[in-house]
KEMIMAR-481944 format. One line per 4 residues: number of its first residue (from 1); their letters; for each residue x, y, z of C-alpha. Coordinates in nm, 2 decimals, decimal comma. Layout:
residues N
NUM) a) X/Y/Z  ...
end
This chain:
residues 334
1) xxxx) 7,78/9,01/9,50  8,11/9,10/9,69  8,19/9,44/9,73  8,54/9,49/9,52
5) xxxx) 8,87/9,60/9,66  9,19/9,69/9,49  9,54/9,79/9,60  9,86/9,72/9,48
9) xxxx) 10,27/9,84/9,53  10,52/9,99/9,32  10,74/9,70/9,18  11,06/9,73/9,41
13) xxxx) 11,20/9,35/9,41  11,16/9,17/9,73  10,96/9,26/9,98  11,02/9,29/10,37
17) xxxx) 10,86/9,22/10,68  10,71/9,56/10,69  10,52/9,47/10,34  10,39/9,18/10,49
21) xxxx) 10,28/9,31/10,82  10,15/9,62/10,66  9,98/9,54/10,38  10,06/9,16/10,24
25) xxxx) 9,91/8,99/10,59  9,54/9,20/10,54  9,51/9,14/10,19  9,52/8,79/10,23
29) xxxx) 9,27/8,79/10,54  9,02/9,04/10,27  9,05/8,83/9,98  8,82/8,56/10,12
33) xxxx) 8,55/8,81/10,18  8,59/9,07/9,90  8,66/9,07/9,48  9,02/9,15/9,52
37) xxxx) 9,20/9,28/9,28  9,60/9,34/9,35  9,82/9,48/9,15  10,22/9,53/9,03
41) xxxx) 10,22/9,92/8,98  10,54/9,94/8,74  10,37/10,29/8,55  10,41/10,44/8,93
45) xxxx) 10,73/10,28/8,95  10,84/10,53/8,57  10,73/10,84/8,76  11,03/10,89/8,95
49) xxxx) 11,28/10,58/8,84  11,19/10,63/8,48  11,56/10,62/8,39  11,62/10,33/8,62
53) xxxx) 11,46/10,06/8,46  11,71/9,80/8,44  11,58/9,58/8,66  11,18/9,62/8,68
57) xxxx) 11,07/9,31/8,51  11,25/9,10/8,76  11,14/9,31/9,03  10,76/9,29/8,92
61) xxxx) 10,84/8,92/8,96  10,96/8,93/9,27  10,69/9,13/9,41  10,45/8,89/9,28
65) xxxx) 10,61/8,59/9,41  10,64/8,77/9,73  10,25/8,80/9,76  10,20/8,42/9,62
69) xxxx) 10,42/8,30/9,88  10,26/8,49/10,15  9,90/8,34/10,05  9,75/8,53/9,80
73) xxxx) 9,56/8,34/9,63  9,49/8,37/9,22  9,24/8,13/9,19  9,00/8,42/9,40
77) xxxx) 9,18/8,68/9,36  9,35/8,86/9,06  9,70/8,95/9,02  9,80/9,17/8,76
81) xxxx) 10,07/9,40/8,62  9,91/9,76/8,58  10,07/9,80/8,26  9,91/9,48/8,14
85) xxxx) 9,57/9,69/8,14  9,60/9,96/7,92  9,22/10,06/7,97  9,34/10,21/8,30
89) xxxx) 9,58/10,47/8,10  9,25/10,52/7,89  9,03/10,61/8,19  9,29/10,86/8,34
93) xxxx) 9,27/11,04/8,01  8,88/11,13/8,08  8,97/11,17/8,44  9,27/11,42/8,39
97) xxxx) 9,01/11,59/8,23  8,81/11,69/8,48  9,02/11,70/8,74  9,14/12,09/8,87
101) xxxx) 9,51/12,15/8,86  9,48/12,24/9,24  9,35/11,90/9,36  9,63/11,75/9,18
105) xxxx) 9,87/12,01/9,33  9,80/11,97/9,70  9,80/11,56/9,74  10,00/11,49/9,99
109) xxxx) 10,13/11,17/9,78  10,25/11,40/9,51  10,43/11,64/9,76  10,61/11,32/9,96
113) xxxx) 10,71/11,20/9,61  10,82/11,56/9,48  11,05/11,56/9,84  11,17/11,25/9,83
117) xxxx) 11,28/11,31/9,46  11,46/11,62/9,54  11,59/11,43/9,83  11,77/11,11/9,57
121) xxxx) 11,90/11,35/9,34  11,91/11,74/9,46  11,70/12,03/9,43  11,73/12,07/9,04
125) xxxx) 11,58/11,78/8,97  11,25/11,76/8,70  10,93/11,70/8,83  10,77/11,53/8,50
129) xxxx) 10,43/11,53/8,36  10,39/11,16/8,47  10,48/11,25/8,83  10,29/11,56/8,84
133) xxxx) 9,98/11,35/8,69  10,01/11,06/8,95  9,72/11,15/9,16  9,51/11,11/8,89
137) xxxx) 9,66/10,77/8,75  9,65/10,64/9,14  9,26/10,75/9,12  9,21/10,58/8,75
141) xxxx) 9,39/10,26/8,89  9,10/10,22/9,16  8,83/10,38/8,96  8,84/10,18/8,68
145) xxxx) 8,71/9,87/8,90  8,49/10,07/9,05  8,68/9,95/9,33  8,44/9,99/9,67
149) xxxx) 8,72/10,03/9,91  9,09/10,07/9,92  9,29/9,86/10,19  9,56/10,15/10,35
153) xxxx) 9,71/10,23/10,70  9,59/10,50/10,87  9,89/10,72/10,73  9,72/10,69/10,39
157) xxxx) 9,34/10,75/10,42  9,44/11,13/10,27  9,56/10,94/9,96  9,22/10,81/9,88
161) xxxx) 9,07/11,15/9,93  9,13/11,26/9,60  9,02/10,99/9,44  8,67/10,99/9,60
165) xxxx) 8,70/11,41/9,49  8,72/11,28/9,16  8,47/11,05/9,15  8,20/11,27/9,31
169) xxxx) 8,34/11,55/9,07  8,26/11,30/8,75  7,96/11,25/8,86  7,82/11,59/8,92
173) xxxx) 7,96/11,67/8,58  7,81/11,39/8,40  7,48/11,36/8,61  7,55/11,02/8,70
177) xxxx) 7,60/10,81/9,00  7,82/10,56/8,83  8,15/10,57/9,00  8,14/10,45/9,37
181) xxxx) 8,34/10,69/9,57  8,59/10,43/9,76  8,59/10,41/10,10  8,98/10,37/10,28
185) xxxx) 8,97/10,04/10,44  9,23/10,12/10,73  9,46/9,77/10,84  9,49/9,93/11,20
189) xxxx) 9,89/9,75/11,15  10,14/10,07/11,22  10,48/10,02/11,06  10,73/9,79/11,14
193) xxxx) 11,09/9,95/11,23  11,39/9,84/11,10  11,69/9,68/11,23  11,85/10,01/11,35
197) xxxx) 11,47/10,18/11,49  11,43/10,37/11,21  11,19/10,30/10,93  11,25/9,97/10,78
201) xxxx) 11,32/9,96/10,41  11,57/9,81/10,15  11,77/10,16/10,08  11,88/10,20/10,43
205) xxxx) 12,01/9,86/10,47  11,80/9,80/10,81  11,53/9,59/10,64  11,45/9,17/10,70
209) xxxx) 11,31/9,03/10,32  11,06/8,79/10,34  11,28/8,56/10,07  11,56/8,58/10,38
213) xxxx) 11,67/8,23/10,48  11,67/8,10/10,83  12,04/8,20/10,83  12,00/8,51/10,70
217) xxxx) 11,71/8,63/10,93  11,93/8,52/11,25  12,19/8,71/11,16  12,01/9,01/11,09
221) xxxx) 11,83/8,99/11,43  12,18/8,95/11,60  12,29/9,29/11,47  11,97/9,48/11,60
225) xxxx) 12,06/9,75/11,84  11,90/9,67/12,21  11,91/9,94/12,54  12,29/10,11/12,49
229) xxxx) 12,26/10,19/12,88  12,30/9,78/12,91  12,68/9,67/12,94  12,67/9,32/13,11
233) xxxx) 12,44/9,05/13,06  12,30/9,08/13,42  12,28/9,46/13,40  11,90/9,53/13,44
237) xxxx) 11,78/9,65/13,09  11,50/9,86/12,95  11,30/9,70/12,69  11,18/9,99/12,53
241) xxxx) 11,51/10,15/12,47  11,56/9,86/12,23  11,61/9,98/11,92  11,37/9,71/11,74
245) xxxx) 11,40/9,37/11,94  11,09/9,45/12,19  10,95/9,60/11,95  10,93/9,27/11,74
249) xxxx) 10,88/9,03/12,06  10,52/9,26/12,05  10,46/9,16/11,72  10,60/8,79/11,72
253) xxxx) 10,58/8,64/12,04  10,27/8,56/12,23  10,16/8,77/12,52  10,33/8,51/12,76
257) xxxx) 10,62/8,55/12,59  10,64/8,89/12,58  10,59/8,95/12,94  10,87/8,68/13,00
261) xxxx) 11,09/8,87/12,79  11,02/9,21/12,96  11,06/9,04/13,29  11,38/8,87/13,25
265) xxxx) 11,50/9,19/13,08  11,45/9,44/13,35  11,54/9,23/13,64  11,87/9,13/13,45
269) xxxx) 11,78/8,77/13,37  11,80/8,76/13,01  12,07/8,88/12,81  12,09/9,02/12,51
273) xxxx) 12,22/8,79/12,24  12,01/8,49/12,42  11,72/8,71/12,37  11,80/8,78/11,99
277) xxxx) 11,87/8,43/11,92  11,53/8,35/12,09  11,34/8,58/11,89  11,51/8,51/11,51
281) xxxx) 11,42/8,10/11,62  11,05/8,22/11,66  11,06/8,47/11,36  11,26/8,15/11,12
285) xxxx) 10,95/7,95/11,27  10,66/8,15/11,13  10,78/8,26/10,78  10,92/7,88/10,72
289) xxxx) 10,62/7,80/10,53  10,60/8,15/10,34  10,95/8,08/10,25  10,87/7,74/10,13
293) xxxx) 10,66/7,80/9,89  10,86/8,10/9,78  11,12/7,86/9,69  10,88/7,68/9,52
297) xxxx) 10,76/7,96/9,30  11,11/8,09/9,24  11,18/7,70/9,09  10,86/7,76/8,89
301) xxxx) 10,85/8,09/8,73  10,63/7,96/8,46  10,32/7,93/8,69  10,36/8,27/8,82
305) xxxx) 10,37/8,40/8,43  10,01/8,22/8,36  9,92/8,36/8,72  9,98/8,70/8,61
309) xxxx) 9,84/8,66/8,25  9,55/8,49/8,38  9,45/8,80/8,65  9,55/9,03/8,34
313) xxxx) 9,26/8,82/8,13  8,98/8,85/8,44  9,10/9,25/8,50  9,07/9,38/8,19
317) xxxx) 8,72/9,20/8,09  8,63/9,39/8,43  8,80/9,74/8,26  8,67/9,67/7,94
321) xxxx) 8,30/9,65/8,02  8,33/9,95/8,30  8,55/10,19/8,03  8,28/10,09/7,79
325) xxxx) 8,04/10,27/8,02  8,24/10,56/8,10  8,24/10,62/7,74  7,89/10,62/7,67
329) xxxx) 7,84/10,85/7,99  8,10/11,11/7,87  7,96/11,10/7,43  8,23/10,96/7,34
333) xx) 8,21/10,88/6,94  8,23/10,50/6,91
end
């Protein structure tokens, strides 16, 4: 039996390159060796945009296309829309529970929520019950697979802490040994930057989406800052005073390439738009087939529909048979 994995995002619409190098690219390497199941977390998505919802069915849809696209594959690995399994909001009943106000109180995913929040829309804003209760929903979301490990970047192994706190704490209540306590399963990928050096993300505009055309991307790559100290083409440049563009030869280009690049650079060979061009032409290269079959999906929305109903049918026969069991543990009258 494979061990079982789970991890999912917060339904945003289209994804960017730092979603794929992040999280999308390791997902797609684990499913052939784990029981994946992924997941479009629109309940997270209500604790702080709850009055935002305008758009989050077409962004679930997006997201999911995004991760079909990239290689996910449904016929191995199940693709779901949290909301789609209520047994989860079930299980986080129990788990809320037994779970001390405290724990709940001192995530460090709660308090970067709580500040962003205050943040968007000043320091009177409410902190709901849903937000306040997301630690626990996060932990029902992995618990109720029993989920062995939980794929996250090293900036995220304190966000699994809690929910191996609440398993153990379950547990020892219940004398049992029935809930695995997860293990983080860390991507060793650091973040990509944005355009402008700064974290990359849709709100501030600095962000290249995987849906981007060829176009699209090259333009995007012709606005990215590069070393300010550089005036003329044959000026001798520092690489690593570009804002993003070395940064992304690392990622993209092979080590030859890179060294070429960082050669030509500092000795004044290379200029700055040729090197941009260069690198959006190798960039275009390697998402061409993500993007094909993006456009693919995007002509059939249909098939990614019975993709998600279908990973909805295989999760929550999983959720069923583990909440049935949770019940019995706890006395539950049935």
């Amino acid at each position: 039996m494979k061990e079982i994995i789970l991890s999912g995002m917060r339904p945003t619409g289209k994804l960017h390159l730092g979603h794929y190098l992040g999280v999308i690219q390791n997902w797609v390497r684990l499913q052939e060796d784990y029981n994946c199941f992924f997941f479009a977390a629109d309940w997270h998505a209500l604790t702080t945009k709850y009055d935002k919802t305008e758009t989050l069915r077409q962004d679930t849809l997006e997201v999911v296309i995004d991760w079909l696209a990239c290689g996910i594959n449904p016929e191995i690995s199940a693709v779901y829309v949290q909301s789609g399994v209520p047994e989860i909001a079930e299980l986080n009943t129990y788990l809320s529970m037994v779970t001390p106000q405290n724990w709940v109180e001192r995530d460090p995913t709660l308090k970067d929520m709580v500040k962003m929040l205050h943040s968007k829309e000043g320091a009177n804003s409410h902190v709901s019950y849903g937000l306040m209760g997301y630690p626990v929903l996060m932990s029902a979301d992995i618990m109720m697979f029993n989920a062995h490990a939980v794929p996250v970047g090293i900036d995220q192994v304190a966000h699994i802490e809690i929910t191996r706190d609440i398993a153990g704490r379950f547990n020892n209540i219940y004398k049992t040994d029935f809930f695995v306590e997860p293990k983080p399963l860390l991507n060793n990928c650091s973040l990509i930057c944005g355009l402008d050096g700064n974290k990359m993300g849709k709100s501030y505009g600095n962000d290249i989406k995987i849906s981007d055309t060829a176009g699209e991307t090259s333009k995007k790559i012709m606005s990215a800052i590069t070393d300010p100290a550089r005036i003329r083409r044959d000026d001798p440049g520092n690489p690593e005073h570009c804002a993003a563009v070395f940064k992304y030869w690392k990622i993209f280009g092979t080590p030859e390439q890179v060294e070429n690049t960082e050669y030509e650079c500092k000795k004044g060979l290379r200029g700055c738009t040729d090197c941009k061009k260069q690198l959006g032409d190798i960039i275009n290269e390697k998402f061409a087939p993500i993007r094909e079959r993006r456009s693919y999906y995007e002509k059939n929305v249909h098939e990614v529909t019975e993709i998600i109903r279908d990973g909805t049918v295989r999760a929550r026969a999983e959720a069923r048979k583990n909440l049935e069991r949770v019940k019995d543990i706890i006395g539950i009258y049935r």
